[in-house]
C-alpha positions, -999 to 999 in steps of 0.1 A, spaced: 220 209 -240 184 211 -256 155 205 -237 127 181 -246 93 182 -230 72 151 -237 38 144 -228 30 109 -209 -5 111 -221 -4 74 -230 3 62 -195 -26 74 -179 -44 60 -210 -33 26 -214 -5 8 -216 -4 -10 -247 27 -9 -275 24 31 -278 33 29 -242 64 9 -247 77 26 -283 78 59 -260 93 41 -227 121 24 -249 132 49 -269 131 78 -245 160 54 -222 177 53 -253 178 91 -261 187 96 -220 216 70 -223 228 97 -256 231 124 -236 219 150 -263 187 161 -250 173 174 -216 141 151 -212 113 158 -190 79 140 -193 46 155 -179 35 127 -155 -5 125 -154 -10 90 -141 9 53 -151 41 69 -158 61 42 -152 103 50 -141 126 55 -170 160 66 -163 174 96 -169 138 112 -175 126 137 -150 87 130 -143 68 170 -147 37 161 -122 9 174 -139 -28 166 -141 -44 140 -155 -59 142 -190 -100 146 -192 -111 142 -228 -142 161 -221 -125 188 -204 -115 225 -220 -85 209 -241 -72 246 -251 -70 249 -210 -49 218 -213 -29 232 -240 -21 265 -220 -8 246 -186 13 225 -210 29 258 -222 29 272 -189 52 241 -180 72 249 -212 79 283 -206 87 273 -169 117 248 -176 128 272 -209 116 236 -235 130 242 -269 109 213 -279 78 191 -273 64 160 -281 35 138 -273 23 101 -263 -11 113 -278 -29 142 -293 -16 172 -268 -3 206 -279 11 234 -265 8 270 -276 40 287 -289 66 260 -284 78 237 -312 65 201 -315 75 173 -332 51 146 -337 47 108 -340 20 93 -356 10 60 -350 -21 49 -375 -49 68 -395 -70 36 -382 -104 62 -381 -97 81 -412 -97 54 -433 -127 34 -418 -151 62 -416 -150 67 -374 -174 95 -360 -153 128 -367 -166 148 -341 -153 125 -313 -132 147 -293 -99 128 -291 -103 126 -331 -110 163 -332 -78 166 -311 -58 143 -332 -64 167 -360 -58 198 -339 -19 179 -330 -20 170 -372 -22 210 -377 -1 224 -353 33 198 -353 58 211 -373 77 177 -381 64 145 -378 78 109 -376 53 79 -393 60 41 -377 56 28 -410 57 34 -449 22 28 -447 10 53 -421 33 81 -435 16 74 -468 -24 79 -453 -12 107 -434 3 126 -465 -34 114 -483 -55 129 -453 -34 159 -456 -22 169 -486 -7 201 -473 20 186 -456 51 188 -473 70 152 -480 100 164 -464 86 172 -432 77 137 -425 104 109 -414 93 73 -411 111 49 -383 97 12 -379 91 1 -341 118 -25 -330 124 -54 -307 134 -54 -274 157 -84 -278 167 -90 -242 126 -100 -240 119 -111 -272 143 -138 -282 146 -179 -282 137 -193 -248 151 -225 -239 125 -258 -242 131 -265 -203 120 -229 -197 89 -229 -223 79 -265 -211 79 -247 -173 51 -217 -193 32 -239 -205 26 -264 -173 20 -232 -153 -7 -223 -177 -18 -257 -183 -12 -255 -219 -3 -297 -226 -17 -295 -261 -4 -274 -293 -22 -238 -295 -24 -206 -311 -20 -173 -298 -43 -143 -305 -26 -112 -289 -44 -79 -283 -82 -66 -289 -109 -88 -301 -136 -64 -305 -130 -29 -323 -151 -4 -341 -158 -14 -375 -143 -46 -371 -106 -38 -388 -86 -59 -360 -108 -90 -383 -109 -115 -350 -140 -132 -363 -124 -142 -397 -105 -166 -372 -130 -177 -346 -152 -187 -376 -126 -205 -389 -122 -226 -361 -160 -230 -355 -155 -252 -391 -128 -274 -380 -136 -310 -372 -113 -337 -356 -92 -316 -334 -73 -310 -301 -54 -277 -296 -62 -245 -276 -65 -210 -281 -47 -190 -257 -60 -152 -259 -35 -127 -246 -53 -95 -229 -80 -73 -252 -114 -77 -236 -117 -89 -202 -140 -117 -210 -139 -137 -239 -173 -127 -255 -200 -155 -259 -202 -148 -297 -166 -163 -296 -173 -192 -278 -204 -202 -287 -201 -233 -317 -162 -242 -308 -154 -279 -317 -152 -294 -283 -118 -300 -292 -111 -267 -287 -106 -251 -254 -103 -213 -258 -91 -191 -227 -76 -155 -222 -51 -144 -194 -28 -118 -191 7 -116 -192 41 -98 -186 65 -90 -218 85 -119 -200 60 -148 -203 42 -133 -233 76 -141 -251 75 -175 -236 46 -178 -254 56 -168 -287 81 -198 -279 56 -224 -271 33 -219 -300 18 -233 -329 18 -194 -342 3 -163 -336 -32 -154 -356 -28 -118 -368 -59 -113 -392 -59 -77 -386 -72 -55 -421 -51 -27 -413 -21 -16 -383 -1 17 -380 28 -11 -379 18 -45 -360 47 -50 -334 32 -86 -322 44 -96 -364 76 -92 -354 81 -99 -314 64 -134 -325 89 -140 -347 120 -125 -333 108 -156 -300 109 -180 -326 67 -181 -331 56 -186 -365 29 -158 -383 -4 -162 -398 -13 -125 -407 -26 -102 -439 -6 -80 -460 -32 -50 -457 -19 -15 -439 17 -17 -426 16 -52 -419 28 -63 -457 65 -44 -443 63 -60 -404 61 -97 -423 76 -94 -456 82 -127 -467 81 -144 -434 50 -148 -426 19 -171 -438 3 -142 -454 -37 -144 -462 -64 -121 -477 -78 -116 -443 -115 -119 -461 -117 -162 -465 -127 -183 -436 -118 -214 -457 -84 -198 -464 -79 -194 -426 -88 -228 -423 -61 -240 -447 -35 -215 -428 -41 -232 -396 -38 -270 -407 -6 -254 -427 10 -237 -389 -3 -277 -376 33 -293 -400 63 -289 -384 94 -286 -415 68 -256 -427 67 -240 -391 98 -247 -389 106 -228 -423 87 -197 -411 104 -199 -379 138 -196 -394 129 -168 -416 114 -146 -390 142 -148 -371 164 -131 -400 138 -108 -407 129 -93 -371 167 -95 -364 166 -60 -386 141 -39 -361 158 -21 -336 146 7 -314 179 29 -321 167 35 -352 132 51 -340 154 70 -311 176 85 -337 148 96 -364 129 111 -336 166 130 -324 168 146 -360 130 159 -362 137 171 -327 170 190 -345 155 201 -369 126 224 -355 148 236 -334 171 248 -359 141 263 -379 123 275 -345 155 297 -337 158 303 -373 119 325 -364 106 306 -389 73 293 -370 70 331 -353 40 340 -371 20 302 -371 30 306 -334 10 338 -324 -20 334 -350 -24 296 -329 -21 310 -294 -49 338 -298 -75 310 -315 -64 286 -288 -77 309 -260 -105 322 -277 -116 287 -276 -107 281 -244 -126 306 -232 -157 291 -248 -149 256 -245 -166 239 -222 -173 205 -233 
C-alpha cells in the first residue's frame, strides 16, 4: 500500500473551511483503503479515523523554513512516504508532492510579495509536481501566474457538502435556534471575515446598504470573522436593525442557514465560496456576486449582483424580504448543491497522488530533486529570518 504523508499545517493555523476540505476528505480516502496516511500533527489536529497523527513541531512563519523543509523530509525518509501533501505552503526535499491550491486571493489584488508565507506559497507553487485547483476559476489564475505549468498537470475538484450537517432542518428544530439566540424577527446571515486586506471579501457594500434602508425590523446575525463587530459597522444602522455576531458549531450554523431570510455573500473574488453552497444545500436562499469562482458555486441559483452598487444591494435585500421569490431560490439551491460531494475532491486528489508516484518511480523528478535539496540547505544555512 502507498504511503501518504500530509502536513496538518492548517490546524495549528486556523480552522476555517481549508481545515474541514482536508478533515473530510482524508476520512474518505482512509475508509478506501488505498493509501497509508499519516499527518504531521503541529497543534489543532483534530481525530480523523484511520489517519495516524506524525507529532511534529509547530509551524513558525518567521522561523528557518528550509530547516522546516528538512525535518519534514527527515519524517519522510523515516516512515519510507512515497508521497506528500500539504494543508498550506510546506515542502519537503526529495520526496514527491502533490498540491492543492486553494485561491490566488494576493496575486491578483496586489498583496506585499515579500511576506513570508507568500514567499512560501510560491516556493510549494515551484516545487509540487501535480496540483489539484478547488475551482475552474483558481486553476485558471494559477496557470496565468505561472505560465510554466503544463495544463495537464493540474486537476480541478469543487469542495462539497457534508450533507449529514448541511441539509433541511425541521421548523420545530429551527424555531428552538432561533429562541436560543433570540432571533424573533426575520434576519440575514453574514458568514465569515468582515475585514480583509484590500477589501475583496466587499462587507461594506452590504453594511452600507443597510445604513440606507428606512422602515425596517430584521437583524443581522454575524457568524464568526472578527471578534467584535467594528464600530464603522455599527455606527448609522436604522434602529430597526439590531446587528450581533456569535459563533457557532457546523450543527447550528446549519440551523441557521434554515432560519434565514438569506445569507449576504458580496465577496469580489473566492478560491470557491463553500458558505454559496452549504446555505443552500440548508435550504437558505443567496445574495452573492459572480466574480472569482463564485459564478460556478451559484450558477443560476442564487440572487446574483455586481458586488459594486449599494442601491443594487438594497434592491437584493427587499427582493430576499418576498417569500414565493425566496422560496424560488430555495428550491433551486437545493438541486444545485445536491451535485457537490466530497468524493469527488477525495478521488481527484487519489489520482494526482497516482500519478507522481508512477512518474517519481518512473526517475523522472531525480534531477529537480537533487538540484532542490542542495539550494534548500544552502538557504537554510543562511536563513535566519
Amino acid at each position: 500500500m502507498n504511503r501518504l504523508l500530509v502536513d496538518g499545517i492548517f490546524f495549528q493555523l486556523n480552522n476555517t473551511g481549508i481545515a474541514r476540505v482536508w478533515q473530510t476528505i482524508l476520512g474518505l480516502m482512509a475508509r478506501a483503503g488505498r493509501y497509508e496516511i499519516l499527518m504531521l500533527d503541529r497543534g489543532g489536529l483534530p481525530h480523523i479515523e484511520g489517519v495516524t497523527r506524525v507529532p511534529f513541531p509547530r509551524y513558525e512563519l518567521l522561523a528557518n523554513t528550509p530547516a522546516d523543509s528538512e525535518l519534514i523530509q527527515k519524517v519522510c525518509d523515516h516512515y519510507r512516504v512515497d508521497v506528500f501533501s500539504t494543508t498550506y505552503y510546506t515542502t519537503p526535499l526529495t520526496t514527491p508532492m502533490v498540491l492543492m491550491v486553494y485561491d490566488m486571493i494576493p496575486e491578483l489584488f496586489g498583496f506585499d510579495s515579500m511576506r513570508r508565507d507568500l514567499m512560501e506559497k510560491e516556493l510549494a507553487i515551484a516545487y509540487a509536481q501535480r496540483y489539484l485547483c478547488i475551482s475552474n476559476t483558481t486553476c485558471k489564475d494559477l496557470l496565468s501566474f505561472y505560465p510554466e505549468i503544463p495544463a495537464d498537470r493540474v486537476a480541478v475538484a469543487h469542495c462539497g457538502v457534508d450533507e449529514a450537517v448541511f441539509r433541511l432542518r425541521t421548523p420545530g428544530d429551527v424555531a428552538a435556534f432561533r429562541t436560543q439566540y433570540g432571533l424573533a424577527r426575520p434576519y440575514f446571515l453574514f458568514v465569515g471575515s468582515r475585514v480583509q486586506q484590500k477589501g475583496y471579501k466587499n462587507s461594506q457594500l452590504f453594511f452600507q446598504a443597510l445604513k440606507r434602508l428606512e422602515h425596517v425590523e430584521f437583524d443581522v446575525l454575524c457568524v464568526g470573522g472578527e471578534p467584535e463587530i467594528e464600530q464603522s459597522v455599527l455606527a448609522g444602522l436604522p434602529r430597526g436593525i439590531r446587528c450581533t455576531r456569535v459563533e457557532l458549531t457546523d450543527d447550528e450554523l446549519a440551523l441557521a442557514y434554515g432560519g434565514a431570510q438569506a445569507l449576504v455573500y458580496p465577496s469580489l473574488y473566492e478560491g470557491f465560496g463553500m458558505p454559496v453552497i452549504e446555505a443552500m444545500a440548508s435550504g437558505c436562499p443567496v445574495i452573492t456576486t459572480n466574480h472569482g469562482s463564485l459564478a460556478e458555486a451559484a450558477s443560476g441559483a442564487a440572487h446574483l449582483i455586481s458586488g459594486f452598487s449599494v442601491e443594487e444591494m438594497q434592491q437584493a435585500i427587499a427582493r430576499l424580504r418576498d417569500d414565493g421569490y425566496r422560496q424560488e431560490l430555495v428550491d433551486r439551491g437545493l438541486a444545485h448543491a445536491s451535485q457537490f460531494r466530497w468524493q469527488k475532491m477525495a478521488d481527484a486528489l487519489t489520482g494526482q497522488l497516482d500519478s507522481v508516484i508512477t512518474e517519481a518511480r518512473a526517475g523522472k523528478y531525480v534531477d529537480f530533486f537533487l538540484e532542490w535539496r542542495r539550494l534548500r540547505e544552502t538557504q537554510a544555512a543562511v536563513d535566519f529570518n
